[in-house]
C-alpha positions as CSV (number, residue, x, y, z in Angstrom):
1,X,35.2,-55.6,122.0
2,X,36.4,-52.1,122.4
3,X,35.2,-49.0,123.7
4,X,34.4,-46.3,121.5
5,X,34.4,-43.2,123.6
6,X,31.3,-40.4,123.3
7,X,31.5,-37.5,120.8
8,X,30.1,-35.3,118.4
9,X,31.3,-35.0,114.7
10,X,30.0,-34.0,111.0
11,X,28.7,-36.5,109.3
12,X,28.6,-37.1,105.6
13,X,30.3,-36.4,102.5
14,X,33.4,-34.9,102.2
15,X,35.1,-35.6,99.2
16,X,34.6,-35.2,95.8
17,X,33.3,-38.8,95.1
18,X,30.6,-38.2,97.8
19,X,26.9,-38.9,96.4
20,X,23.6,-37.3,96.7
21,X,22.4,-39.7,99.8
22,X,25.9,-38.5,101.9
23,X,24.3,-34.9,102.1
24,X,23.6,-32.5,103.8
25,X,26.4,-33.2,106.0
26,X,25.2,-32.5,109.5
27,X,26.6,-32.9,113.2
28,X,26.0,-35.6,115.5
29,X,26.7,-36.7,118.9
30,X,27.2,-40.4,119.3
31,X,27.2,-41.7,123.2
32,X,30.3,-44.3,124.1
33,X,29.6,-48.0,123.3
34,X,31.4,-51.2,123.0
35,X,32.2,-52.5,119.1
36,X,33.8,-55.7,117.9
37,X,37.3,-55.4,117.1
38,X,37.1,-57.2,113.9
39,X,33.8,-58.3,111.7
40,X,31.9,-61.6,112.7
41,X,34.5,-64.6,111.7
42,X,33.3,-68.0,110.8
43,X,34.4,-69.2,113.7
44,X,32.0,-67.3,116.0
45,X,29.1,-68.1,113.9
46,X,30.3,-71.4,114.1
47,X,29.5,-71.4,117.6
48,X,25.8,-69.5,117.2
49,X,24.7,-72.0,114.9
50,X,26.2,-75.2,117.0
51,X,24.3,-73.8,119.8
52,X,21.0,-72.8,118.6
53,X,20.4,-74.9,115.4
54,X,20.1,-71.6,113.2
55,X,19.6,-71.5,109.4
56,X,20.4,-68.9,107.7
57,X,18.4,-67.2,104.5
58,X,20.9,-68.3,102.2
59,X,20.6,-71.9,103.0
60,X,16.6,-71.6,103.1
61,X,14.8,-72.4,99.6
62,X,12.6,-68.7,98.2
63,X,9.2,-68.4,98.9
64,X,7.6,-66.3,96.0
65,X,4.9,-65.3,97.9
66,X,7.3,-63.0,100.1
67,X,9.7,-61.9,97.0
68,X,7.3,-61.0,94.5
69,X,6.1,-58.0,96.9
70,X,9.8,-56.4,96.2
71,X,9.7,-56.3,93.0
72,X,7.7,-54.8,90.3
73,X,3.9,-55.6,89.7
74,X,3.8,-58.2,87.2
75,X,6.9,-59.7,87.6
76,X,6.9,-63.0,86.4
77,X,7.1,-66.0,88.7
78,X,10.6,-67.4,88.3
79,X,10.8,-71.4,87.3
80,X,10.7,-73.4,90.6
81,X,14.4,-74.6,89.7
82,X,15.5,-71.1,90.6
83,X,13.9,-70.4,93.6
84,X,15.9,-73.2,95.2
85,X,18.6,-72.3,98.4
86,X,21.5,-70.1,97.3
87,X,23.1,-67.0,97.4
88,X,24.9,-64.4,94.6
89,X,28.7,-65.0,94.2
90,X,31.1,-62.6,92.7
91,X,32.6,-63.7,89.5
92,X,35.6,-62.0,87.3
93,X,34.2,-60.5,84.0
94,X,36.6,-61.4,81.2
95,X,36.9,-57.9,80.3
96,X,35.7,-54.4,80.4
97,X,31.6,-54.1,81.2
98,X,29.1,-51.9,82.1
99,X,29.9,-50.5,85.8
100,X,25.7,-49.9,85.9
101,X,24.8,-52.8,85.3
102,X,25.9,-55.1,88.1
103,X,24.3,-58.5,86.7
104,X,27.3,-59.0,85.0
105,X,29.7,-59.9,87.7
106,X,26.9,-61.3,90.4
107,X,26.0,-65.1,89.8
108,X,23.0,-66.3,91.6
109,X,24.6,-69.7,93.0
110,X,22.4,-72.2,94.2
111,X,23.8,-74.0,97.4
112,X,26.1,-71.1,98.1
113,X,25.4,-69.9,102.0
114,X,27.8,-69.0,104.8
115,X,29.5,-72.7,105.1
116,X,30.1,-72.4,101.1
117,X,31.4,-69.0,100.3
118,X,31.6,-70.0,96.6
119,X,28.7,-72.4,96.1
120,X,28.8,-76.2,96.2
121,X,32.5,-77.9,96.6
122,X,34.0,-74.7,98.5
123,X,34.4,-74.7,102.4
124,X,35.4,-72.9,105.6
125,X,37.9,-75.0,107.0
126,X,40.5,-73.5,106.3
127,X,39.1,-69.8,106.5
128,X,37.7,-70.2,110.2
129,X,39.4,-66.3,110.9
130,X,37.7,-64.9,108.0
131,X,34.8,-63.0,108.2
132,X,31.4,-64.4,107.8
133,X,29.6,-63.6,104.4
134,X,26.4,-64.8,102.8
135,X,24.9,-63.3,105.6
136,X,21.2,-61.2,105.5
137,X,20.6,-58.4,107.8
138,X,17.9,-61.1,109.6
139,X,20.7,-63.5,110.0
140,X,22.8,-60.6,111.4
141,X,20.3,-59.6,113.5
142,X,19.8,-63.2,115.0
143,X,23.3,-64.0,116.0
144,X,23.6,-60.0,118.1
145,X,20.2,-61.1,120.2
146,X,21.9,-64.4,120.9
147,X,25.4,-62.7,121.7
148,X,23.6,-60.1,123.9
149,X,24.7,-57.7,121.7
150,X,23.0,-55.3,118.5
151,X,24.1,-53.9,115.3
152,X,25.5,-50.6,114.9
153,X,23.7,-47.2,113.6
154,X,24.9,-45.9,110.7
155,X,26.3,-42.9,112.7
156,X,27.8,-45.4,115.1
157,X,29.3,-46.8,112.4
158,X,30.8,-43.8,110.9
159,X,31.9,-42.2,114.1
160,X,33.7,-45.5,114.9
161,X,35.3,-45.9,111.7
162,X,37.1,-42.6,112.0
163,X,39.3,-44.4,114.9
164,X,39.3,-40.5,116.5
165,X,40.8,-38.5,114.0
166,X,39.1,-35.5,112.6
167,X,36.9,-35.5,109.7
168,X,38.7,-38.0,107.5
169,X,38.2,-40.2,104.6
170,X,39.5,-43.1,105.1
171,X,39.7,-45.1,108.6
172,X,43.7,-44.2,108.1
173,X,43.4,-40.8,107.6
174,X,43.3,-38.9,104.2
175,X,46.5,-40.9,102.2
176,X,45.2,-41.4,98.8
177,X,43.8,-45.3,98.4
178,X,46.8,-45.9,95.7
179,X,48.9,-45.8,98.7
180,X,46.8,-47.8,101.1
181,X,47.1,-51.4,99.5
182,X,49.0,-52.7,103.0
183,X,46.2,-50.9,104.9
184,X,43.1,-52.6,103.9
185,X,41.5,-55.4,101.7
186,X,40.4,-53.7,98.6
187,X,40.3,-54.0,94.9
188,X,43.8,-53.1,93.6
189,X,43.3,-53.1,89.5
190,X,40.8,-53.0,86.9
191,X,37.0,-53.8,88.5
192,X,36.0,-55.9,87.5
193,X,38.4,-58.2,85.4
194,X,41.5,-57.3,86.8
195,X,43.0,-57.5,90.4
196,X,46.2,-56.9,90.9
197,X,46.2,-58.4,94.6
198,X,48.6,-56.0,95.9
199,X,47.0,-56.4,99.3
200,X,47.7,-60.4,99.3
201,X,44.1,-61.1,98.8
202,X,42.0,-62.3,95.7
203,X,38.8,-62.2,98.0
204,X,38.2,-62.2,101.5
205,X,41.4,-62.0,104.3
206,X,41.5,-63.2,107.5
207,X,40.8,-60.6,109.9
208,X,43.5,-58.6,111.8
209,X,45.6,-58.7,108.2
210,X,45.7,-55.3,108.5
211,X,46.4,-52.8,111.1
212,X,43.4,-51.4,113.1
213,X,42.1,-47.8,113.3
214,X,42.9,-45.6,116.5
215,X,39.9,-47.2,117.8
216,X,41.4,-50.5,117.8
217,X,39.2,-51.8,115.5
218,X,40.2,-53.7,112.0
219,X,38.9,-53.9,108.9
220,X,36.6,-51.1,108.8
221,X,37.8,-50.4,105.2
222,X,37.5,-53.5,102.9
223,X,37.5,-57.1,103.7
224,X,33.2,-57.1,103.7
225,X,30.5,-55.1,104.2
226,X,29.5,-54.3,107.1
227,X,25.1,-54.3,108.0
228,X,24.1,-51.5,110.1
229,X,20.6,-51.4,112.3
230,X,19.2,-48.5,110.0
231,X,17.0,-49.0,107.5
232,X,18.3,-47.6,103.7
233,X,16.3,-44.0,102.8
234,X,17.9,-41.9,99.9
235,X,16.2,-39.0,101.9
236,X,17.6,-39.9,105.4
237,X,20.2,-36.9,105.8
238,X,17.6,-34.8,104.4
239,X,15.3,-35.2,107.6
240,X,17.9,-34.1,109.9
241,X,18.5,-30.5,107.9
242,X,16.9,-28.7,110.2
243,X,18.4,-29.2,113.8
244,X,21.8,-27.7,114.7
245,X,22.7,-31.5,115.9
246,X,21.6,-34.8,116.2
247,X,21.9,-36.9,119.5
248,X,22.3,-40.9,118.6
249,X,20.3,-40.8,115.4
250,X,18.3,-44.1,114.2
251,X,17.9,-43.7,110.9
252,X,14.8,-43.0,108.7
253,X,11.2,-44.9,109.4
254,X,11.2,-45.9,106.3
255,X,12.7,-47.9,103.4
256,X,13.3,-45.5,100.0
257,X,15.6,-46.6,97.5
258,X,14.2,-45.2,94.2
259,X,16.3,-47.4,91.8
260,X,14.4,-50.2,93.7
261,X,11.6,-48.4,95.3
262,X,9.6,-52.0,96.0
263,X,12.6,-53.3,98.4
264,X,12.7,-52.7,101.7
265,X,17.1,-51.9,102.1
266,X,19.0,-51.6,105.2
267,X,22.5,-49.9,105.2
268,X,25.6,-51.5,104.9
269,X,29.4,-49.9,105.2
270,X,32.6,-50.5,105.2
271,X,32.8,-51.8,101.3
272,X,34.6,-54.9,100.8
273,X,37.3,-56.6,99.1
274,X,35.4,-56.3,95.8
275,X,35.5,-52.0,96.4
276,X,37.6,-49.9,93.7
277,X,37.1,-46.4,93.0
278,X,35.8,-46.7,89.6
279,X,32.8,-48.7,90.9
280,X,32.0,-47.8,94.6
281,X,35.0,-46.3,96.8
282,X,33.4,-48.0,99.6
283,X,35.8,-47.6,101.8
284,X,35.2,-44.0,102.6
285,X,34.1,-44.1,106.0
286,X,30.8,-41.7,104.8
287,X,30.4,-44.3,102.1
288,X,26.4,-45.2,102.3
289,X,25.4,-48.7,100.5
290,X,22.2,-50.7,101.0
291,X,21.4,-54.0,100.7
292,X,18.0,-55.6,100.7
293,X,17.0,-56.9,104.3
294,X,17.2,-60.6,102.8
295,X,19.8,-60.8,100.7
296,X,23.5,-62.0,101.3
297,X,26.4,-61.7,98.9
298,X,29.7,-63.2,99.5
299,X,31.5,-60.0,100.3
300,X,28.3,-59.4,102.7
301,X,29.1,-59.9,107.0
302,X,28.7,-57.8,109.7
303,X,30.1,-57.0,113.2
304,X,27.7,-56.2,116.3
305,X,28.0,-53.4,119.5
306,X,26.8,-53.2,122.5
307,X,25.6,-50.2,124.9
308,X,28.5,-49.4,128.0
Protein backbone atom coordinates (compact mmCIF):
# COMPACT_ATOMS: atom_id res chain seq x y z
CA UNK A 1 0.00 0.00 0.00
CA UNK A 2 0.80 3.73 -0.16
CA UNK A 3 0.00 6.67 1.76
CA UNK A 4 -2.20 9.16 0.38
CA UNK A 5 -1.50 12.28 2.35
CA UNK A 6 -4.65 14.58 3.68
CA UNK A 7 -6.12 17.39 1.58
CA UNK A 8 -8.88 19.29 0.31
CA UNK A 9 -9.73 19.63 -3.43
CA UNK A 10 -12.86 20.36 -5.94
CA UNK A 11 -14.53 17.67 -6.82
CA UNK A 12 -16.43 16.90 -9.96
CA UNK A 13 -16.62 17.78 -13.50
CA UNK A 14 -14.30 19.63 -15.21
CA UNK A 15 -14.35 19.12 -18.71
CA UNK A 16 -16.54 19.36 -21.43
CA UNK A 17 -17.50 15.52 -21.50
CA UNK A 18 -18.49 15.82 -17.73
CA UNK A 19 -22.26 14.62 -17.15
CA UNK A 20 -25.11 15.81 -15.08
CA UNK A 21 -24.27 13.29 -11.90
CA UNK A 22 -20.37 15.05 -11.90
CA UNK A 23 -22.10 18.39 -10.72
CA UNK A 24 -22.19 20.75 -8.81
CA UNK A 25 -18.61 20.55 -8.29
CA UNK A 26 -17.90 21.19 -4.66
CA UNK A 27 -14.79 21.06 -2.24
CA UNK A 28 -13.77 18.39 -0.12
CA UNK A 29 -11.30 17.53 2.42
CA UNK A 30 -10.19 13.87 2.38
CA UNK A 31 -8.08 12.74 5.68
CA UNK A 32 -4.61 10.65 4.76
CA UNK A 33 -5.11 6.88 4.26
CA UNK A 34 -3.28 3.96 3.00
CA UNK A 35 -4.41 2.58 -0.84
CA UNK A 36 -3.25 -0.35 -2.77
CA UNK A 37 -0.72 0.40 -5.25
CA UNK A 38 -2.22 -1.51 -8.01
CA UNK A 39 -6.01 -3.12 -8.26
CA UNK A 40 -6.67 -6.65 -6.60
CA UNK A 41 -4.58 -9.25 -8.92
CA UNK A 42 -5.59 -12.87 -9.21
CA UNK A 43 -3.03 -13.83 -7.35
CA UNK A 44 -4.13 -12.11 -4.02
CA UNK A 45 -7.62 -13.43 -4.37
CA UNK A 46 -6.04 -16.47 -5.01
CA UNK A 47 -4.91 -16.54 -1.55
CA UNK A 48 -8.55 -15.11 0.10
CA UNK A 49 -10.32 -17.81 -1.43
CA UNK A 50 -7.50 -20.73 -0.53
CA UNK A 51 -7.97 -19.50 2.87
CA UNK A 52 -11.48 -19.05 3.54
CA UNK A 53 -13.32 -21.28 1.06
CA UNK A 54 -15.21 -18.11 -0.59
CA UNK A 55 -17.46 -18.23 -3.56
CA UNK A 56 -18.05 -15.64 -5.35
CA UNK A 57 -21.64 -14.30 -7.01
CA UNK A 58 -20.49 -15.08 -10.28
CA UNK A 59 -19.82 -18.74 -9.62
CA UNK A 60 -23.27 -18.90 -7.53
CA UNK A 61 -26.47 -20.04 -9.62
CA UNK A 62 -29.54 -16.75 -9.54
CA UNK A 63 -32.17 -16.92 -7.21
CA UNK A 64 -35.23 -15.17 -8.77
CA UNK A 65 -36.74 -14.49 -5.77
CA UNK A 66 -33.83 -11.78 -4.96
CA UNK A 67 -33.52 -10.48 -8.83
CA UNK A 68 -37.00 -10.00 -9.73
CA UNK A 69 -37.14 -7.09 -6.91
CA UNK A 70 -34.54 -4.99 -9.33
CA UNK A 71 -36.31 -5.05 -12.06
CA UNK A 72 -39.58 -3.98 -13.28
CA UNK A 73 -42.98 -5.29 -11.89
CA UNK A 74 -44.02 -7.92 -14.07
CA UNK A 75 -41.02 -8.95 -15.42
CA UNK A 76 -41.16 -12.25 -16.56
CA UNK A 77 -39.46 -15.12 -14.83
CA UNK A 78 -36.44 -16.09 -16.96
CA UNK A 79 -36.23 -19.99 -18.11
CA UNK A 80 -34.39 -21.90 -15.34
CA UNK A 81 -31.50 -22.66 -18.01
CA UNK A 82 -30.63 -19.00 -17.60
CA UNK A 83 -30.55 -18.38 -14.24
CA UNK A 84 -27.68 -20.88 -13.98
CA UNK A 85 -23.81 -19.47 -12.56
CA UNK A 86 -22.19 -17.00 -14.91
CA UNK A 87 -21.25 -13.70 -15.50
CA UNK A 88 -21.50 -10.91 -18.70
CA UNK A 89 -18.40 -11.05 -21.00
CA UNK A 90 -17.41 -8.43 -23.43
CA UNK A 91 -17.62 -9.36 -26.96
CA UNK A 92 -16.45 -7.31 -30.32
CA UNK A 93 -19.53 -6.20 -32.38
CA UNK A 94 -18.78 -6.85 -36.01
CA UNK A 95 -19.43 -3.37 -36.88
CA UNK A 96 -20.92 -0.02 -35.99
CA UNK A 97 -24.01 -0.25 -33.16
CA UNK A 98 -25.97 1.63 -31.09
CA UNK A 99 -23.58 3.25 -28.18
CA UNK A 100 -27.21 3.26 -25.98
CA UNK A 101 -27.85 0.18 -26.16
CA UNK A 102 -25.17 -1.85 -24.42
CA UNK A 103 -26.85 -5.43 -24.94
CA UNK A 104 -25.06 -5.59 -27.98
CA UNK A 105 -21.53 -6.10 -26.94
CA UNK A 106 -22.33 -7.73 -23.20
CA UNK A 107 -22.89 -11.63 -23.39
CA UNK A 108 -24.43 -13.19 -20.39
CA UNK A 109 -21.86 -16.25 -20.14
CA UNK A 110 -22.72 -19.06 -18.10
CA UNK A 111 -19.70 -20.48 -16.14
CA UNK A 112 -17.77 -17.27 -16.56
CA UNK A 113 -16.59 -16.13 -12.84
CA UNK A 114 -13.25 -14.83 -11.63
CA UNK A 115 -11.18 -18.20 -12.38
CA UNK A 116 -12.66 -17.97 -16.10
CA UNK A 117 -12.46 -14.43 -17.24
CA UNK A 118 -14.00 -15.50 -20.66
CA UNK A 119 -16.40 -18.35 -19.74
CA UNK A 120 -15.80 -22.08 -19.83
CA UNK A 121 -12.17 -23.23 -21.40
CA UNK A 122 -10.36 -19.80 -20.37
CA UNK A 123 -8.08 -19.57 -17.23
CA UNK A 124 -5.76 -17.62 -14.93
CA UNK A 125 -2.69 -19.31 -15.07
CA UNK A 126 -1.08 -17.45 -16.97
CA UNK A 127 -2.62 -14.01 -15.94
CA UNK A 128 -1.89 -14.46 -12.03
CA UNK A 129 -0.61 -10.37 -12.16
CA UNK A 130 -3.66 -9.29 -13.70
CA UNK A 131 -6.34 -7.75 -12.03
CA UNK A 132 -9.24 -9.62 -10.69
CA UNK A 133 -12.58 -9.24 -12.63
CA UNK A 134 -16.00 -10.87 -12.44
CA UNK A 135 -16.02 -9.48 -9.23
CA UNK A 136 -19.54 -7.95 -7.29
CA UNK A 137 -19.25 -5.20 -4.86
CA UNK A 138 -20.23 -8.14 -2.13
CA UNK A 139 -17.33 -10.09 -3.25
CA UNK A 140 -15.23 -6.92 -3.02
CA UNK A 141 -16.39 -6.20 0.10
CA UNK A 142 -15.61 -9.81 1.50
CA UNK A 143 -12.04 -10.09 0.55
CA UNK A 144 -11.20 -6.03 2.31
CA UNK A 145 -12.85 -7.55 5.83
CA UNK A 146 -10.67 -10.49 5.47
CA UNK A 147 -7.53 -8.30 4.48
CA UNK A 148 -8.25 -5.95 7.32
CA UNK A 149 -8.78 -3.50 4.97
CA UNK A 150 -12.16 -1.40 3.17
CA UNK A 151 -13.02 0.04 -0.07
CA UNK A 152 -12.47 3.44 -0.95
CA UNK A 153 -15.14 6.55 -0.98
CA UNK A 154 -15.74 7.90 -4.05
CA UNK A 155 -13.98 11.10 -2.90
CA UNK A 156 -11.13 8.95 -1.79
CA UNK A 157 -11.04 7.61 -4.87
CA UNK A 158 -10.98 10.74 -6.82
CA UNK A 159 -8.62 12.57 -4.55
CA UNK A 160 -6.19 9.61 -4.88
CA UNK A 161 -6.41 9.38 -8.55
CA UNK A 162 -5.16 12.85 -9.05
CA UNK A 163 -1.63 11.44 -7.72
CA UNK A 164 -1.32 15.38 -6.13
CA UNK A 165 -1.57 17.49 -9.01
CA UNK A 166 -4.14 20.14 -9.22
CA UNK A 167 -7.45 19.82 -10.61
CA UNK A 168 -6.71 17.44 -13.56
CA UNK A 169 -8.33 15.16 -15.83
CA UNK A 170 -6.56 12.46 -16.16
CA UNK A 171 -4.36 10.60 -13.37
CA UNK A 172 -1.32 12.00 -15.75
CA UNK A 173 -2.26 15.32 -15.98
CA UNK A 174 -4.36 17.07 -18.70
CA UNK A 175 -2.42 15.55 -22.13
CA UNK A 176 -5.17 14.71 -24.40
CA UNK A 177 -5.99 10.63 -24.26
CA UNK A 178 -4.77 10.39 -28.13
CA UNK A 179 -1.46 10.89 -26.56
CA UNK A 180 -1.81 8.69 -23.53
CA UNK A 181 -1.83 5.09 -25.18
CA UNK A 182 1.73 4.15 -23.21
CA UNK A 183 0.09 5.64 -20.15
CA UNK A 184 -2.85 3.50 -19.45
CA UNK A 185 -4.93 0.46 -20.64
CA UNK A 186 -7.69 1.88 -22.74
CA UNK A 187 -9.66 1.40 -25.84
CA UNK A 188 -7.41 2.74 -28.68
CA UNK A 189 -9.96 2.62 -31.96
CA UNK A 190 -13.38 2.26 -32.90
CA UNK A 191 -15.72 1.02 -29.64
CA UNK A 192 -16.78 -1.28 -30.09
CA UNK A 193 -15.54 -3.30 -33.18
CA UNK A 194 -12.31 -1.87 -33.58
CA UNK A 195 -9.14 -1.81 -31.25
CA UNK A 196 -6.26 -0.73 -32.40
CA UNK A 197 -4.13 -2.07 -29.27
CA UNK A 198 -1.77 0.65 -29.25
CA UNK A 199 -1.35 0.12 -25.59
CA UNK A 200 -0.22 -3.73 -26.08
CA UNK A 201 -3.45 -4.96 -24.76
CA UNK A 202 -6.64 -6.48 -26.32
CA UNK A 203 -8.23 -6.80 -22.72
CA UNK A 204 -6.95 -6.74 -19.44
CA UNK A 205 -2.83 -6.03 -18.61
CA UNK A 206 -0.96 -7.07 -15.99
CA UNK A 207 -0.73 -4.50 -13.44
CA UNK A 208 2.28 -2.09 -13.09
CA UNK A 209 2.23 -2.05 -17.27
CA UNK A 210 2.02 1.35 -16.96
CA UNK A 211 3.64 4.03 -14.97
CA UNK A 212 1.95 5.01 -11.63
CA UNK A 213 0.41 8.41 -10.66
CA UNK A 214 2.41 10.82 -8.20
CA UNK A 215 0.75 8.87 -5.62
CA UNK A 216 2.52 5.80 -6.52
CA UNK A 217 -0.35 4.11 -7.50
CA UNK A 218 -1.07 2.24 -11.05
CA UNK A 219 -3.76 1.82 -13.08
CA UNK A 220 -6.07 4.30 -11.86
CA UNK A 221 -7.01 5.01 -15.56
CA UNK A 222 -7.97 1.78 -17.51
CA UNK A 223 -7.13 -1.71 -16.94
CA UNK A 224 -10.76 -2.28 -14.76
CA UNK A 225 -13.13 -0.67 -12.91
CA UNK A 226 -12.54 0.09 -9.86
CA UNK A 227 -15.87 -0.49 -6.83
CA UNK A 228 -16.06 2.22 -4.43
CA UNK A 229 -17.91 1.94 -0.71
CA UNK A 230 -20.62 4.54 -1.90
CA UNK A 231 -23.67 3.67 -2.98
CA UNK A 232 -24.70 5.02 -6.80
CA UNK A 233 -27.32 8.38 -6.45
CA UNK A 234 -27.80 10.50 -9.65
CA UNK A 235 -28.61 13.21 -6.96
CA UNK A 236 -25.49 12.65 -4.64
CA UNK A 237 -23.50 16.03 -5.55
CA UNK A 238 -26.63 17.67 -5.35
CA UNK A 239 -26.96 17.09 -1.45
CA UNK A 240 -23.73 18.56 -0.70
CA UNK A 241 -24.68 22.14 -2.56
CA UNK A 242 -25.13 23.79 0.23
CA UNK A 243 -21.94 23.63 2.58
CA UNK A 244 -18.79 25.60 1.66
CA UNK A 245 -16.87 22.04 2.12
CA UNK A 246 -17.24 18.59 2.83
CA UNK A 247 -15.08 16.69 5.43
CA UNK A 248 -14.66 12.75 4.29
CA UNK A 249 -17.99 12.42 2.48
CA UNK A 250 -19.83 8.83 2.38
CA UNK A 251 -21.86 9.14 -0.24
CA UNK A 252 -25.77 9.29 -0.54
CA UNK A 253 -28.21 6.97 1.82
CA UNK A 254 -29.65 5.84 -0.91
CA UNK A 255 -29.62 4.03 -4.26
CA UNK A 256 -31.08 6.36 -7.38
CA UNK A 257 -30.31 5.48 -10.69
CA UNK A 258 -33.43 6.61 -12.83
CA UNK A 259 -32.52 4.65 -16.02
CA UNK A 260 -32.72 1.66 -13.53
CA UNK A 261 -34.59 3.05 -10.69
CA UNK A 262 -35.42 -0.72 -9.22
CA UNK A 263 -31.48 -1.56 -8.72
CA UNK A 264 -29.77 -0.83 -5.93
CA UNK A 265 -26.02 0.62 -7.76
CA UNK A 266 -22.80 1.27 -6.01
CA UNK A 267 -20.09 3.41 -7.81
CA UNK A 268 -17.37 2.24 -9.70
CA UNK A 269 -14.15 4.39 -11.26
CA UNK A 270 -11.40 4.21 -12.92
CA UNK A 271 -13.08 2.80 -16.41
CA UNK A 272 -11.41 0.01 -17.91
CA UNK A 273 -9.68 -1.37 -20.85
CA UNK A 274 -13.02 -1.48 -22.71
CA UNK A 275 -13.24 2.82 -22.04
CA UNK A 276 -13.14 5.13 -25.34
CA UNK A 277 -14.34 8.53 -25.55
CA UNK A 278 -17.12 7.88 -27.75
CA UNK A 279 -18.71 5.55 -25.24
CA UNK A 280 -17.64 6.43 -21.61
CA UNK A 281 -14.27 8.45 -21.19
CA UNK A 282 -13.94 6.58 -18.06
CA UNK A 283 -10.77 7.36 -17.33
CA UNK A 284 -11.38 10.90 -16.18
CA UNK A 285 -10.57 10.76 -12.69
CA UNK A 286 -14.35 12.62 -11.96
CA UNK A 287 -15.70 9.89 -14.18
CA UNK A 288 -18.87 8.49 -12.06
CA UNK A 289 -20.20 4.88 -13.23
CA UNK A 290 -22.39 2.49 -11.21
CA UNK A 291 -22.82 -0.90 -11.26
CA UNK A 292 -25.43 -2.97 -9.55
CA UNK A 293 -24.31 -4.25 -6.07
CA UNK A 294 -24.37 -8.00 -7.58
CA UNK A 295 -23.20 -7.86 -10.70
CA UNK A 296 -19.62 -8.51 -12.11
CA UNK A 297 -18.37 -7.93 -15.68
CA UNK A 298 -15.02 -8.95 -16.88
CA UNK A 299 -13.51 -5.50 -16.95
CA UNK A 300 -15.12 -5.24 -13.26
CA UNK A 301 -12.18 -5.54 -9.98
CA UNK A 302 -11.45 -3.39 -7.38
CA UNK A 303 -8.52 -2.35 -5.02
CA UNK A 304 -9.13 -1.78 -1.12
CA UNK A 305 -7.68 1.14 1.58
CA UNK A 306 -7.15 1.30 4.77
CA UNK A 307 -7.39 4.13 7.62
CA UNK A 308 -3.46 5.47 8.88
Amino acid sequence: MVTIPSGSFIMGGKSDQAYKDEFPRHEVAVSGFYMDATEVTNAHFKKFVDATGYVTIAEQDIDWEEIKEQVPPGTPKPADSVLKAGSLVFQETEGPVDLNNYSQWWKWTIGANWQHPEGPGSRIEDRMDHPVVHIAWEDAQAYAEWAGKRLPTEAEWEWAAMGGRDDVKYPWGNGTIEEASDKANFWQGKFPFQNYELDGYKGTAPVKSFPPNGYGLYDVAGNVWEWCEDKYDVTTYQQYAEESQVSNPTGSQNYYDPREPYTPKHVIRGGSFLCNDSYCSGYRVARRMSSSKDSGFNHTGFRCVKDL
